[in-house]
N, C-alpha and C positions, 0 to 999 in steps of 0.2 A: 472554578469551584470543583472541586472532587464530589464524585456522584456513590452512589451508594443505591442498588436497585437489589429487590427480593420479592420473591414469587410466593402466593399459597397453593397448595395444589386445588385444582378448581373441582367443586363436591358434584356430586352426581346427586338430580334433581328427580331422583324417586321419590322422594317425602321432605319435608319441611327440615331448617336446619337442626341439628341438637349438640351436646357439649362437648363433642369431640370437635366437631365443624367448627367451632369459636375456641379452643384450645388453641388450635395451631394459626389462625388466624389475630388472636389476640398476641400471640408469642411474636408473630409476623410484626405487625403493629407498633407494638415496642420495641423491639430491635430496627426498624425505620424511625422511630421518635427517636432512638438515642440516638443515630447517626445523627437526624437536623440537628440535635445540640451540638455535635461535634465537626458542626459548620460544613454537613455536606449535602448535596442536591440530593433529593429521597425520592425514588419512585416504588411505588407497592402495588403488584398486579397479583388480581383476584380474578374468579370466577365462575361459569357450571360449565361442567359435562351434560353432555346433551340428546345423544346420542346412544344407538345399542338397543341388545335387546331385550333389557329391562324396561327399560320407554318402551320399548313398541307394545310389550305385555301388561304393561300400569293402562296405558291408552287405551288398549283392545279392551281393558276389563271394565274402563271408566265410557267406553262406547263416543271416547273421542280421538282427534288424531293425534296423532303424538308431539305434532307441534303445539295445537291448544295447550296438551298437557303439561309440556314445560313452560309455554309462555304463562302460567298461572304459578307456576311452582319456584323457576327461575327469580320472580323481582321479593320473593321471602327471604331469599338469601340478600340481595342487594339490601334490603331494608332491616334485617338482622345487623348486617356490618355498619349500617346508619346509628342503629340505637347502640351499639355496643362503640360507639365515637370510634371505628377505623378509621382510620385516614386513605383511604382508597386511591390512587392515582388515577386506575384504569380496571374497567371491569368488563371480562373478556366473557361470551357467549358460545359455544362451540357449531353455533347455527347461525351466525352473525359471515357475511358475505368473505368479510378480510381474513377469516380464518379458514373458511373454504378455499379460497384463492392458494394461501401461505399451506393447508397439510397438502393439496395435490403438488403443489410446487417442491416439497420436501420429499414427497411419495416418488415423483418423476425423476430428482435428484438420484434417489440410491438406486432406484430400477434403473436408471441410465449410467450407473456406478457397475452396472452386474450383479446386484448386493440381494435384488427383488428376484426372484423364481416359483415359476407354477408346481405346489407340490398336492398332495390330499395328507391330509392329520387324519390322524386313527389314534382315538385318547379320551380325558376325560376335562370333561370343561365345569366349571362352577361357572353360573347367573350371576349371584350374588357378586362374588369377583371379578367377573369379565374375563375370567384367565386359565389357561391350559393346565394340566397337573398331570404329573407320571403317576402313576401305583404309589412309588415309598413315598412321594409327597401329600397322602390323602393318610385320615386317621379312619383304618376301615371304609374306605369309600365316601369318605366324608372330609370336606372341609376344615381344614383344621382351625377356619378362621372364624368361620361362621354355622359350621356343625350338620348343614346343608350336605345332601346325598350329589356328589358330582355325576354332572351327566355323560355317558357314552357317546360321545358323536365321533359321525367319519365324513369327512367332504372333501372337496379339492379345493384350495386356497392358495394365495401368493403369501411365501416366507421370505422374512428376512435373512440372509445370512448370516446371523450374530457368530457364529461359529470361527468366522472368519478371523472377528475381532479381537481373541483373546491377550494373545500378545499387545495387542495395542494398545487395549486396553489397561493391561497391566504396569507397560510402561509410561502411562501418561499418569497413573495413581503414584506410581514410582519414584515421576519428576513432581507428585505433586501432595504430599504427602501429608498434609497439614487441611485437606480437599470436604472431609467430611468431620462434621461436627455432632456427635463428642467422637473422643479419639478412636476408639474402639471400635468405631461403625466401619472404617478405615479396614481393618483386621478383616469383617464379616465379608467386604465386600469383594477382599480381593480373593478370600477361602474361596468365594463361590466360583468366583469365575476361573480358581485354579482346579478345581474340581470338573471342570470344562463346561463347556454353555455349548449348549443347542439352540438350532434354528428355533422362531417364533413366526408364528401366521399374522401377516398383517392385514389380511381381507376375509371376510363373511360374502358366498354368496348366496349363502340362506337367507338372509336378513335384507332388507330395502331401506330402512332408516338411520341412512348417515351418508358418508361423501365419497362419491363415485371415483374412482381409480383412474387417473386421466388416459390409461392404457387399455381399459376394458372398464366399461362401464356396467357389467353383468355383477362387477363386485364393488363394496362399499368399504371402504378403511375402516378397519379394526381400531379396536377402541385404546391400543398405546399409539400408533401411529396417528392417531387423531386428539386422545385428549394430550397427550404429552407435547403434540405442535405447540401448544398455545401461546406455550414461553416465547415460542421465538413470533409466531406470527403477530401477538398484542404488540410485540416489539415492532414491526413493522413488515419480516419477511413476506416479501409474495407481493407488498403493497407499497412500501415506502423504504426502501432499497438502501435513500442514505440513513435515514433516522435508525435503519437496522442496523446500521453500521458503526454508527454513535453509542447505540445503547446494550450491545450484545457485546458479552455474555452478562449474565449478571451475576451479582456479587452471591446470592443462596439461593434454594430451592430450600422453603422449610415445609416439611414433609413429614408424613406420621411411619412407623418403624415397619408397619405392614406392608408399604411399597418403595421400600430400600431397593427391591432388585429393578424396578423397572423406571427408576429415574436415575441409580446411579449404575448400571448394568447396559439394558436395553438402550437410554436415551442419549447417553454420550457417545455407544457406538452408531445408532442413528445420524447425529451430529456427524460424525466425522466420516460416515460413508456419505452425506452430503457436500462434503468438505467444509463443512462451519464446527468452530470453535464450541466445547463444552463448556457448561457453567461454572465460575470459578469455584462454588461449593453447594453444600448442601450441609441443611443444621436437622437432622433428624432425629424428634420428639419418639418418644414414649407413649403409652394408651393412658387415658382415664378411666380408671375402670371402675366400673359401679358393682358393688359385693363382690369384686374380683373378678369379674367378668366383662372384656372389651365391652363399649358401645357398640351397638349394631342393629340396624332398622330388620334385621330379619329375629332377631333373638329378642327386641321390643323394649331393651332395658335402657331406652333413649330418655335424655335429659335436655328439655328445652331453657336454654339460657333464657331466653326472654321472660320466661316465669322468675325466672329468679331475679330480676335488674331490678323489678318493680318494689321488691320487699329488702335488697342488700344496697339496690344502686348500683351505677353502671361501676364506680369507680370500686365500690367496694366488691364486685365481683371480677373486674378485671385484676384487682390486686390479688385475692384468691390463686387464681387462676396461674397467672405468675408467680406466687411466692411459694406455694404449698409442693411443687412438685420440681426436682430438680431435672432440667432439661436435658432430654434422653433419655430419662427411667422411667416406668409406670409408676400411674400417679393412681391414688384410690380416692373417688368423690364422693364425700356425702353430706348431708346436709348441716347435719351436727358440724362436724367439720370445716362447712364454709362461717355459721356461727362462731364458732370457738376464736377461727382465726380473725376475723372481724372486732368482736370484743377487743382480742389481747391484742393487735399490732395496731388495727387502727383507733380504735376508741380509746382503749388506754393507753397505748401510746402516742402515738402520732397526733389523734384530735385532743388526745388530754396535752400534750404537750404547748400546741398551736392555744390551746386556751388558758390556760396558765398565765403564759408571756404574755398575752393581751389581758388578761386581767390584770396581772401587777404593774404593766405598764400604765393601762388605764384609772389605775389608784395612785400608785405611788410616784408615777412619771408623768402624769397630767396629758398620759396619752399619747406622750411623743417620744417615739425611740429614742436611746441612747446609742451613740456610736459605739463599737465595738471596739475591746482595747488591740495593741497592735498583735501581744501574744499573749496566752493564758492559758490556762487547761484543757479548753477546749480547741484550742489552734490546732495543736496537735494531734490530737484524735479526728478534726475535720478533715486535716492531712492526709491522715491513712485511709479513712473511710473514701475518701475523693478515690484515692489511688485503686484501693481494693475494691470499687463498685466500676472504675473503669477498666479493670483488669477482667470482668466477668463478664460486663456488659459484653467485652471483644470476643469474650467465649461463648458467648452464645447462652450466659449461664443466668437468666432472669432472676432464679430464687436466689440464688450465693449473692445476687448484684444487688438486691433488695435488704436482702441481710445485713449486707455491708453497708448500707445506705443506712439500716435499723440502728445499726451501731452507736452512729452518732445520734440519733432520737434517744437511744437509752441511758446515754453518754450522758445530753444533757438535762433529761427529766432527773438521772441523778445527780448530776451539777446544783439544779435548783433545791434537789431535796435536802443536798448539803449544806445550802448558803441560805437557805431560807427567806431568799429576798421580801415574802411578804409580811416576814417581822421588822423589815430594815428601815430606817428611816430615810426620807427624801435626801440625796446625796453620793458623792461621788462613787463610794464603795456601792450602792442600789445600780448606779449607772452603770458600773464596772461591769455586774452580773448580768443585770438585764441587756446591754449592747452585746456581749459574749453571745446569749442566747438568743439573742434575732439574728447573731449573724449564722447562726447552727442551724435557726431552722431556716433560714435561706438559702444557704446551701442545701437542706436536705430537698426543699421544696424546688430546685433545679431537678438534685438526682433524682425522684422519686416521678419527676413528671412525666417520664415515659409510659410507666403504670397505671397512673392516675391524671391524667391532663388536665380535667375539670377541678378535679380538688383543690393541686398543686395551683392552678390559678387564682384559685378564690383566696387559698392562703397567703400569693405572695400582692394582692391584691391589698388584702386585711395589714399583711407588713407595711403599706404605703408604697411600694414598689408601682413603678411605671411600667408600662407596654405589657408584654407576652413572655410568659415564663418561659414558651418555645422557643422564644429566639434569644434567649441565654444562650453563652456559650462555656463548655466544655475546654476547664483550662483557664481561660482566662476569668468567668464570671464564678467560677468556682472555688478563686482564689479567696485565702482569708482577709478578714478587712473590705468588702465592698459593699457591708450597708452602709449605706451614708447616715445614717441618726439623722433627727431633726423631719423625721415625716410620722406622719400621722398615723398608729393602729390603731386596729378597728377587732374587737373580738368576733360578734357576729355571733351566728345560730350554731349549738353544737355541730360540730363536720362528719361526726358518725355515732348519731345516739345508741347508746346499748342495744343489744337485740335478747332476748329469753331466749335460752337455747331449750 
């Protein structure tokens, strides 16, 4: 079976999760659901940053240690990816033994490459970031990311040679060109590093909270050298040798646009001054921005998904989530917003649709589908819609992939408003319409189950449909003509009653 594995970047456990943290983790999510439709082995690894010294400063202020402090903070995220239905594979800790093991084993790699050197930085560091900045990279002394005044520090630290890498790097985007998703990120990444790259410090020996350098233990790995291991070590590096060897690299690193340089820059040259193999891509997302301005726990214009599941539903916010913003670009959230689109796609369309077909089946069909004819008006457009929601799906493109999916929803609520089956009388031509239209929305209830899993079940449930709408398949189950007629619908409770905007 062809496999198919994607990573979230794992969130930093200073505060509770909010909606940028479930952006990119929902985006995750669904592009693992559509691969198992397309018959491949899924793995999806999540988890926290742990480590640094924003922890050691939340702990000092809360008057506990800094492990307490993430062990309270860490399983909010775990149990956010519960109610928001991720499908988790593996949920990686960065205080968890196997990862200890796997970054000093990566660390000893490149220091035994020549790649690691004792130098002192004299610069300006942002908390909030974790990360170093020249002059022209600061707006006035300030953050461009988070608006925060960078601090002056000077110490003596072990750097990596990234400087070394440039070439190498260039040529492996070169041979690989198709690497970042959307195309364009491609462009940014390689400007930079043709603009040349400088060293970066991989150890703090100010700081005691995090994982000792198996070469001098006076310093603790820096916070890319430690949360960036993760990929490889969940994979098994450090601990399970073959299972690494089976499951590395993986297919994406889906990731938010703010740390473009240090997963597709820093960590492939990591990679490869350890002599292991880069990931074979990375799908990098867009901000949500609330009034126009990134999420960010220091600016406070944080949005807890989990307030919102309980009044839209999980499925009606994961669909949001995915449809409303096209992936890679900033997206703007609001509440009005997530209402409007709720109304127009799923209530009138998509649950007005599902209920329709089961009420004129349950009047004028005595409740039991009609078989679907071999071809018809709607053959065709299920046709294109298959093709152009697989076409997106492979892009990485959730919204366009939805749309395309909407197509055929729109297709056939005006099918029915043309043919008017519930003026029609019991008979062939009533069968004709109504077997068209359950086979449309069976198909949509395949493509759309990435997005919605819970819905898309209960719907093809209501069709009479047996097993698990997950274990459709992509291609074959998509083809036209596979409801069988002769099973039982069921209309059910509206699937998304209106909301007041």
């Amino acid at each position: 079976m062809k496999k198919f594995s994607a990573t979230t970047p794992i969130y930093y456990v200073n505060a509770k999760p909010h909606l940028g943290h479930a952006y990119t983790t929902i985006v995750t999510d669904a592009v693992c659901r559509w691969h198992k439709l397309c018959g491949e082995e899924v793995h999806l690894l999540t988890g926290t940053d742990e480590h640094g010294l924003k922890i050691q400063q939340f702990a000092d202020a809360e008057g506990v240690s800094p492990k307490q402090f993430v062990d309270r903070i860490a399983p909010m995220f775990a149990d956010a990816w519960r109610r928001l239905n991720i499908d988790v594979s593996d949920f990686i800790r960065t205080t968890e033994q196997r990862h200890k093991v796997g970054v000093q084993k990566l660390l000893q790699a490149c220091y035994d490459a020549g790649d690691i050197e004792v130098d002192v930085y004299r610069g300006h560091y942002c908390v909030a970031c974790e990360a170093y900045y020249m002059p022209e990279e600061l707006d006035d002394g300030k953050c461009k990311i988070h608006s925060t005044k960078a601090q002056y520090v000077e110490e003596e630290n072990y750097f990596f040679r990234l400087s070394r890498y440039e070439k190498k790097l260039l040529d492996w985007y070169a041979a690989h060109p198709d690497a970042i998703k959307p195309d364009h990120r491609v462009n940014e990444v390689t400007g930079f590093i043709k603009q040349g790259l400088r060293d970066f410090s991989v150890s703090r020996k100010s700081l005691t909270w995090g994982i000792e350098l198996p070469w001098d233990k006076s310093h603790v790995a820096y916070v890319w050298f430690d949360a960036l291991a993760n990929y490889i070590t969940a994979h098994g590096y450090g601990t399970d040798e073959k299972r690494f060897a089976a499951t590395w690299p993986v297919d994406y690193h889906f990731i938010g646009k703010d740390i473009i340089r240090f997963h597709c820059v820093y960590w492939p040259a990591m990679l490869m001054s350890a002599g292991l193999e880069p990931p074979k891509g990375w799908a990098v997302g867009g901000w949500l921005l609330v009034g126009g301005e990134k999420m960010s726990k220091t600016t406070g214009n944080v949005v807890n998904p989990l307030d919102l599941i309980d009044e839209i539903g999980v499925d009606g916010f994961r669909y949001y989530v995915l449809a409303d913003t096209n992936y890679g670009n900033d997206g703007d959230f609001s509440y009005e917003g997530l209402l409007s689109r709720f109304n127009s796609d799923l209530a009138n369309n998509f649950g007005n649709l599902a209920a329709r077909v089961a009420t004129v089946v349950e009047k004028k069909c005595g409740g039991v589908g009609p078989k679907p004819s071999s071809k018809g008006e709607l053959a065709a457009i299920a046709t294109t819609s298959v093709a152009d929601t697989i076409k997106e799906w492979q892009n990485v493109q959730t919204s366009r992939a939805l749309d395309a999916t909407w197509s055929l929803i729109r297709a056939t609520n005006a099918f029915l408003e043309a043919h008017e089956p519930w003026k029609m009388e019991p008979g062939k031509e009533l069968d004709t319409v109504m077997g068209d239209a359950l086979e449309a929305l069976r198909i949509v209830t395949i493509l759309a189950s990435p997005a919605m899993p819970r819905t898309c079940q209960e719907v093809w449930q209501r069709l009479g449909m047996s097993g698990q709408v997950a274990d459709q398949r992509i291609g074959t189950d998509t083809q036209w003509g596979r409801y069988p007629g002769s099973t039982k619908v069921h209309k059910g409770e509206p699937l998304f009653p209106r909301k007041k905007v």
